[in-house]
C-alpha positions in Angstrom: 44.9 0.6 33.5 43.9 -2.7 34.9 42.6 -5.3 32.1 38.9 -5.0 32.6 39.0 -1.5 31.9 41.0 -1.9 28.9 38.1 -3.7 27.8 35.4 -1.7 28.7 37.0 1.4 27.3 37.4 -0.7 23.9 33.8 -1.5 23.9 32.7 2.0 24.6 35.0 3.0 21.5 33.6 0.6 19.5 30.0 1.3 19.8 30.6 5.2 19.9 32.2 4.6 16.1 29.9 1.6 15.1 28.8 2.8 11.7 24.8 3.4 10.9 22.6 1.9 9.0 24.0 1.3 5.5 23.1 4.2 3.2 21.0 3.7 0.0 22.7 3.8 -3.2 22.3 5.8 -6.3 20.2 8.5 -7.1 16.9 8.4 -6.8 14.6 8.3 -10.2 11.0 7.7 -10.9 9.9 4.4 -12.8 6.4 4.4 -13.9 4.7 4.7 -10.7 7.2 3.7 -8.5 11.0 5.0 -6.8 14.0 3.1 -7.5 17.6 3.6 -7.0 21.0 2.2 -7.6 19.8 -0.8 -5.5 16.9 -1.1 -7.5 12.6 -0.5 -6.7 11.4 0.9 -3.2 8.8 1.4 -1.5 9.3 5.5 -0.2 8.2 5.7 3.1 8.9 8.9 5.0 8.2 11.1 8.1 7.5 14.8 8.6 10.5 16.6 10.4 9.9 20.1 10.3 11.8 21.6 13.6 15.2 19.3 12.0 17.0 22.3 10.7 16.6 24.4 13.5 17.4 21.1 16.1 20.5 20.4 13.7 21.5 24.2 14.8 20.1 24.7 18.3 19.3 20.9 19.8 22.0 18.5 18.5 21.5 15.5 20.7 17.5 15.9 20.5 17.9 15.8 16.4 20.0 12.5 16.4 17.9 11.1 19.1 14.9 11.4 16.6 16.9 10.3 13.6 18.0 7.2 15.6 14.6 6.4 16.6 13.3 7.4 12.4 15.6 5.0 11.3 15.4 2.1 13.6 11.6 2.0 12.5 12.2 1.7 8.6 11.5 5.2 7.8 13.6 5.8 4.3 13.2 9.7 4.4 12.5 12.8 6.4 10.4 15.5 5.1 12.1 19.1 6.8 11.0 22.6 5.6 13.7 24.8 4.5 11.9 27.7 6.3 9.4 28.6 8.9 8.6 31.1 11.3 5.9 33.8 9.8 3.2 32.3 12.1 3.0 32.5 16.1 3.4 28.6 16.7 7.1 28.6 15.6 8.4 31.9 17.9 11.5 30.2 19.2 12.1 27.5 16.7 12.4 29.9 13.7 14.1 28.9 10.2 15.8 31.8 8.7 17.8 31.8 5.5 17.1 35.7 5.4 16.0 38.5 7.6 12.4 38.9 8.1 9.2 40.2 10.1 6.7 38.0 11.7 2.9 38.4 11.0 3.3 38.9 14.8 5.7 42.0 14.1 8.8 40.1 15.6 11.7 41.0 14.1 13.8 37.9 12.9 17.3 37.7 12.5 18.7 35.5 9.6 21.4 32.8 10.2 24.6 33.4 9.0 25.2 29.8 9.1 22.2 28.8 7.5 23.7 26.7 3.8 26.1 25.2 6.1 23.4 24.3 8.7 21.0 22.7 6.1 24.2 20.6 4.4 25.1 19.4 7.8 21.8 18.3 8.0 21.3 16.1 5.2 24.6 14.8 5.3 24.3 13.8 8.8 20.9 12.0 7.9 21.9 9.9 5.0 25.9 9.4 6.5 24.8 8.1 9.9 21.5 7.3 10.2 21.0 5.7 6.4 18.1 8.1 5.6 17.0 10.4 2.7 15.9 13.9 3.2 13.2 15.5 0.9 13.3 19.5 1.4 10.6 21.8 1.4 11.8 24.6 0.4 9.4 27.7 0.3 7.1 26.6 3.7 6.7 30.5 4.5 7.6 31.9 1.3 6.1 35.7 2.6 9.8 35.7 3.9 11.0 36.6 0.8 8.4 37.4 -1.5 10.1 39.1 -4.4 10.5 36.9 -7.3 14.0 37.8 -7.6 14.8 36.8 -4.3 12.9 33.1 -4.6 14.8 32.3 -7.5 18.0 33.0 -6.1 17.3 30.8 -2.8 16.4 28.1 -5.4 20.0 28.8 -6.9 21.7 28.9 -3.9 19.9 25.3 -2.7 20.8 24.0 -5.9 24.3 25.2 -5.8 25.3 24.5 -2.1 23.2 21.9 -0.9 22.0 20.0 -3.3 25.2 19.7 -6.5 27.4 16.7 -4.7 24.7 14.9 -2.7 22.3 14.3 -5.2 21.7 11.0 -3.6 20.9 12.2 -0.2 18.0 13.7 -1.5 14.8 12.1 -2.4 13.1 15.1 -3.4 12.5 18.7 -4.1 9.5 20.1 -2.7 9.0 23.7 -4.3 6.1 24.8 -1.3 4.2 23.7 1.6 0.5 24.5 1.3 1.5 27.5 -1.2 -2.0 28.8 -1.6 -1.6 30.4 2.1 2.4 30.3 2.1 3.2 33.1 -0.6 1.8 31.7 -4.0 -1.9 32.2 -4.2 -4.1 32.7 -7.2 -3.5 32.2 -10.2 0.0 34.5 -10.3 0.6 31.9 -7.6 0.3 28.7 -9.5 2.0 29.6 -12.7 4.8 31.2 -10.7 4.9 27.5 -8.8 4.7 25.9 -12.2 7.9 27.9 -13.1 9.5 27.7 -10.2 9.3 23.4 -10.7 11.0 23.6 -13.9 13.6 25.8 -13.0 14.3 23.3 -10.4 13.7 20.1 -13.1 16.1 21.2 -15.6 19.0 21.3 -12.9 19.0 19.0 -11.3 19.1 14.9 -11.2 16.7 14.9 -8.0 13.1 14.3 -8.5 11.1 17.4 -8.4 7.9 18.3 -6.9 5.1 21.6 -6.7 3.0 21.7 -3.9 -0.1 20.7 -2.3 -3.1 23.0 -3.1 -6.6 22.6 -3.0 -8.1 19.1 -4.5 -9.8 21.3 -7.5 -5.9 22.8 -8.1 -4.6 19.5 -8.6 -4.7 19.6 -12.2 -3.5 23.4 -12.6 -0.9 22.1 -10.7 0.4 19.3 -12.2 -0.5 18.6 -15.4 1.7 18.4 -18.2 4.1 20.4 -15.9 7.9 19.8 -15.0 7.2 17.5 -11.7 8.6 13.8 -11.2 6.0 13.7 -8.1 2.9 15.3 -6.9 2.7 16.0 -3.6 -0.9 16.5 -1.9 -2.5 16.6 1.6 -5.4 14.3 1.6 -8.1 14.2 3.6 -8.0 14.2 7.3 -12.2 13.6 7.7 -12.4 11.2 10.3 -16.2 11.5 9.6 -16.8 9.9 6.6 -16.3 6.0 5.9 -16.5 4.6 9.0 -13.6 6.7 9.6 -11.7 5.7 6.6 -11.4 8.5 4.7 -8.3 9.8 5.4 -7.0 6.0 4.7 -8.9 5.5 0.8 -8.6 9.5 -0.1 -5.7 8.7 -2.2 -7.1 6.3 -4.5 -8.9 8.9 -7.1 -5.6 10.7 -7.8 -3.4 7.2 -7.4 -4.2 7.4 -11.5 -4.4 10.3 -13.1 -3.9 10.9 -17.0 -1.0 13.7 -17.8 0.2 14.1 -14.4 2.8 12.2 -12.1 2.4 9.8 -9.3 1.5 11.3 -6.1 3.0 10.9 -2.2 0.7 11.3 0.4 2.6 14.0 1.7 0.9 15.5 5.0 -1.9 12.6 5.8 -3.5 12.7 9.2 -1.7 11.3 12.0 -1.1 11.5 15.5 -1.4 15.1 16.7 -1.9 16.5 13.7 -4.0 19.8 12.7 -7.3 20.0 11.7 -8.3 16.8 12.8 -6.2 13.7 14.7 -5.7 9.9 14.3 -4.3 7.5 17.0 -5.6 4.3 16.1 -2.5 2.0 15.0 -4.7 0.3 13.1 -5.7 2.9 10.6 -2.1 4.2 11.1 -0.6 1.2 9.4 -3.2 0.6 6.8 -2.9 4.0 5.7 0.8 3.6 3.7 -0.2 0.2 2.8 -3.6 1.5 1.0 -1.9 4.1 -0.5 1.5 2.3 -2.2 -1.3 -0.3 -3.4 -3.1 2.7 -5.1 -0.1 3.3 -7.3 1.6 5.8 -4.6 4.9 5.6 -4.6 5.6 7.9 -1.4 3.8 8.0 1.7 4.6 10.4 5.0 3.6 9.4 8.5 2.9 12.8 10.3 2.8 12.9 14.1 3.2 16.0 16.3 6.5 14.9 17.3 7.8 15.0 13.6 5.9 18.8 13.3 6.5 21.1 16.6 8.2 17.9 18.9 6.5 18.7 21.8 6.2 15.0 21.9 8.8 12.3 20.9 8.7 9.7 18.3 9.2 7.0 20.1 5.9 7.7 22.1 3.8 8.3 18.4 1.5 5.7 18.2 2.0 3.0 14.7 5.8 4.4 13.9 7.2 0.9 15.6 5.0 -0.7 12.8 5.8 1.0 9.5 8.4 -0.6 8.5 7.5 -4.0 9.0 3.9 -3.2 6.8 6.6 -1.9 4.5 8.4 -5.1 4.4 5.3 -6.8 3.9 4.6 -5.8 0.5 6.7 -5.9 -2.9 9.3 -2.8 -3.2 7.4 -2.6 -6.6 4.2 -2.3 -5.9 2.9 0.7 -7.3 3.9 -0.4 -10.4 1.7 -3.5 -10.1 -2.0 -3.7 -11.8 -4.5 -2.1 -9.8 -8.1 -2.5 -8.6 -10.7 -2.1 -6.5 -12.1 -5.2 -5.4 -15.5 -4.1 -6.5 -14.0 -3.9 -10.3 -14.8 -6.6 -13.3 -11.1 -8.3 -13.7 -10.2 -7.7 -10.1 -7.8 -10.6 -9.1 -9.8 -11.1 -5.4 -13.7 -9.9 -4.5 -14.5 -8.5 -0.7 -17.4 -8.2 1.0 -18.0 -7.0 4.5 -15.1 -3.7 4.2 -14.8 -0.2 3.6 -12.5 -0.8 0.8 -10.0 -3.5 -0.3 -7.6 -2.3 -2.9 -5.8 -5.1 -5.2 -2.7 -5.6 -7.0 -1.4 -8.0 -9.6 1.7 -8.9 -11.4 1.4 -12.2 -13.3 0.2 -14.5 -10.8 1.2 -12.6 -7.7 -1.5 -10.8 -6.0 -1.8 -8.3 -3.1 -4.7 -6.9 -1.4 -5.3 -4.3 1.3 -8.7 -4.2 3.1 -9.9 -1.2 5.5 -12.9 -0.9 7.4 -13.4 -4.9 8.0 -16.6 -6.1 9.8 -15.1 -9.5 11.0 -18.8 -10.3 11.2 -19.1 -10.4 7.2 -15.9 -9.8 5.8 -15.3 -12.8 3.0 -12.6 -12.7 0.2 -14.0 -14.5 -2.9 -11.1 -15.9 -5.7 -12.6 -15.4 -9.2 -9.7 -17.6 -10.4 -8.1 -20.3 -8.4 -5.6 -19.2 -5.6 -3.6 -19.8 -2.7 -3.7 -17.2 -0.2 -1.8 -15.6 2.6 -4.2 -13.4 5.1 -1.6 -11.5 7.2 -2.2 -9.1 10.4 -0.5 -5.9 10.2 -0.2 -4.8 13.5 1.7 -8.6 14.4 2.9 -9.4 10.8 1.6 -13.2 11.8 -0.2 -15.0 9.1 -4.1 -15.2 10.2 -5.3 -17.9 7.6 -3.3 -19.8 4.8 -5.6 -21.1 1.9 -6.6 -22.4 -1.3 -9.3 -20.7 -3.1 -11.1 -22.8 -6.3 -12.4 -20.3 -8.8 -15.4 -18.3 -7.4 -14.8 -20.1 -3.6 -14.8 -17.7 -0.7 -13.2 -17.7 2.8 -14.1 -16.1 6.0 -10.9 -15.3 7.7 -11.5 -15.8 12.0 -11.0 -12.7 14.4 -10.1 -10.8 11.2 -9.0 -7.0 12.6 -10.2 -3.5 10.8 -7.4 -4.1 8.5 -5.7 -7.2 6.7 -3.4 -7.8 4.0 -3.6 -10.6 1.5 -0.2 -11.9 -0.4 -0.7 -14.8 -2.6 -0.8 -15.8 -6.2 -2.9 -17.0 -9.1 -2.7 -20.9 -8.6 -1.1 -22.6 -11.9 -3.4 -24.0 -14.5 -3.3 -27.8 -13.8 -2.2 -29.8 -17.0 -5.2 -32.6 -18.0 
C-alpha cells in the first residue's frame, strides 16, 4: 500500500474509534431544587425521544445520527417511552415488551429482544454520545393492565436495565399522561402513588409520577415517594402575548410538600395541541423555567416524538446549549423573584415577565415578552450589569446601575438575559 494510503486509512481508523463526548459522572441526586452529580450541580436539559427504542432495534444509523446531532447541541438527557403503540399514529413504530391488541384491533407481537433492546439503548447513549436517558416507563399502560403484570415490568426494569447503570439514568418516569394511558381516577392516582414508591425504595435513581391534570398536581405529588415532578405545561399560545407556554411553570416552580418540577412535555416545534417555532421563545423557554427553581427542562420537537422530521432541521436546538451555558449550573437553587416583588434584586418594566435570581451578590434575570419600545431594568441597589442576547450569546449593554437608576437596553429582542452582581458597599 503506497504511503498516502497508509495515511488515509489511519485517519479513517482514527476517527471511526475517536471516543464521544466524555460521559457525566456519578449518580444523579437531587439537591434542594436543583440536579447534581459526581461532578457536582447541573443544569438538566433534555429532549423528547420517543421512537429511540424502536430506532435502537429497527433504524440503527437513524438513532445515532439523532444522538450525535442531541449531543453536539448540549442536550444532557433523552426522554424515551418504554412503550407505545395502543393508538393509530405509532402502527409501524410499535414498542412492545409484551403481546398486545391495538385500540385499532391490530394484533401486536412482543419483542423477544426487548430488555436487551432497551439496555443497548441506554448504554449506547451515555457510552458514546455522553448523554443520560430518563425512561418512561408505562406510556400505554392499557398493554398490560393487570396490576400484577405492571409491577413485574417495574421489577424486571429495575432488575435488568436499570441495577449496574444507575448513572446512565437520570430518571424514572412511572407514566406519560396516565389519566388517558391506563391510570385514571382516583384507583388511578393512588395506584401511581404506589407504583413511585415501589420504584423509590429500590433504587438510587431519582424517581418520578406523572403528568396529570394541573388540579391533580397535588394528589399527585404531595408528601409522596417522588424526587421530581414531572408536568406538561401549557401550550396556549393565546394568552400573554404568547407567553404562556414560556411563564406557565412559575406557580408550581415552588410548591410546599412536593418536589421540584421538569417541564417535561412543553410546546415546541411540531408538537400537538398547539405548535411553537419562534427561536426566540424556544430558547427563553429553559432559561425561564431553571430560573423558576426548575431543575429539568425538555425541548420537544416532532423530530424527537414521531421523526418524521430531523433534529437538525428543529428550529432553537442549535441554541440550547449555549443559553445553558449562560447561566449558573446552580441556578434553581438560587433566590427567586418576580421582578414585580418587594426585595427583588432588579425591577422591569416594558415585559411579559422577567424572573430574578440571587445568590449573594450575584444576580440573574430572564425577561419575556420585551417591548424594546419601553423595556427598562431599574437596580434597587447599586449594580453592574451584563444584558446578553440569547439567540447570539453577545453582550448587548454592559453597565453600572446606582441604587434606583434605570437603563434602556438598545434594539433589545423579545427575550434578554441579565448576569451581573450587587456592586460592593464602598468603604467611607
Amino acid at each position: 500500500m503506497a504511503p498516502h494510503a497508509l495515511i488515509i486509512a489511519a485517519l479513517a481508523a482514527a476517527l471511526t474509534t475517536a471516543p464521544g463526548p466524555r460521559a457525566p459522572r456519578g449518580v444523579v441526586r437531587v439537591e434542594d431544587h436543583c440536579l447534581a452529580d459526581a461532578s457536582g450541580p447541573f443544569l438538566g436539559l433534555g429532549a423528547s425521544y420517543f421512537t429511540a427504542l424502536w430506532r435502537c432495534r429497527n433504524d440503527r444509523p437513524r438513532l445515532e445520527a439523532d444522538l450525535a446531532t442531541l449531543s453536539r447541541h448540549g442536550i444532557r438527557y433523552t426522554r424515551i417511552l418504554s412503550m407505545v403503540g395502543m393508538h393509530p399514529t405509532w402502527e409501524g413504530l410499535e414498542i412492545a415488551p409484551v403481546a398486545y391488541t391495538s385500540r385499532a384491533g391490530r394484533r401486536v407481537d412482543a419483542w423477544p429482544d426487548y430488555w436487551q433492546r432497551l439496555a443497548e439503548l441506554v448504554d449506547l447513549t451515555y457510552d458514546r454520545y455522553g448523554m443520560r436517558t430518563q425512561i418512561t416507563i408505562f406510556a400505554d399502560a392499557q398493554m398490560m393492565p393487570g396490576r400484577a403484570e405492571r409491577l413485574e415490568h417495574m421489577r424486571r426494569m429495575l432488575a435488568d436495565v436499570v441495577a449496574g447503570r444507575e448513572r446512565k439514568i437520570i430518571l424514572l418516569e412511572v407514566a406519560n399522561e396516565a389519566w388517558q394511558n391506563g391510570f385514571p381516577g382516583e384507583q388511578g392516582t393512588a395506584d401511581l402513588r404506589e407504583f413511585t414508591r415501589f420504584l423509590a425504595d429500590r433504587t438510587d435513581v431519582p424517581v418520578a409520577t406523572t403528568s396529570n391534570h394541573e388540579a391533580d398536581f397535588d394528589a399527585l405529588y404531595r408528601g409522596g415517594a417522588a424526587d421530581i415532578a414531572t408536568w406538561h405545561f401549557s401550550r396556549d399560545r393565546r394568552a400573554a402575548d404568547g407567553w404562556q407556554p414560556v411563564i406557565d411553570c412559575w406557580n408550581l416552580g415552588l410548591r410546599p410538600g412536593c418536589p421540584p418540577v421538569s417541564s417535561n412535555e412543553p410546546v415546541g416545534p411540531g408538537s400537538s395541541v398547539a405548535s411553537e417555532t419562534d427561536e426566540m421563545r424556544l430558547l427563553m423557554a429553559p432559561a425561564f423555567a431553571f430560573a423558576a427553581r426548575l431543575p429539568m427542562y425538555v425541548y420537544h420537537c416532532e423530530a424527537g416524538v414521531v421523526g418524521r422530521t430531523r433534529f437538525q432541521d428543529s428550529p432553537g436546538l442549535a441554541g440550547l446549549g449555549r443559553i445553558a451555558g449562560l447561566l449558573p449550573r446552580d441556578l434553581p437553587n438560587w433566590q427567586r423573584y418576580d421582578s414585580r416583588d418587594a426585595g427583588s434584586p432588579l425591577s422591569a418594566e416594558g415585559c411579559v415577565r422577567m424572573a430574578c435570581c440571587r445568590k449573594g451578590r450575584r444576580i440573574v434575570g430572564v425577561a419575556v415578552g420585551i417591548d424594546a419600545a419601553a423595556f427598562r431594568l431599574v437596580a434597587p441597589e447599586p449594580a453592574n450589569l451584563r444584558i446578553v442576547h440569547p439567540g447570539t450569546g453577545k453582550t448587548l449593554r454592559t453597565v453600572h446601575l446606582g441604587a434606583g437608576e434605570a437603563v434602556t437596553p438598545a434594539e433589545a429582542p423579545a427575550g434578554v438575559i441579565i448576569l451581573g452582581e450587587i456592586a460592593p458597599r464602598r468603604r467611607r
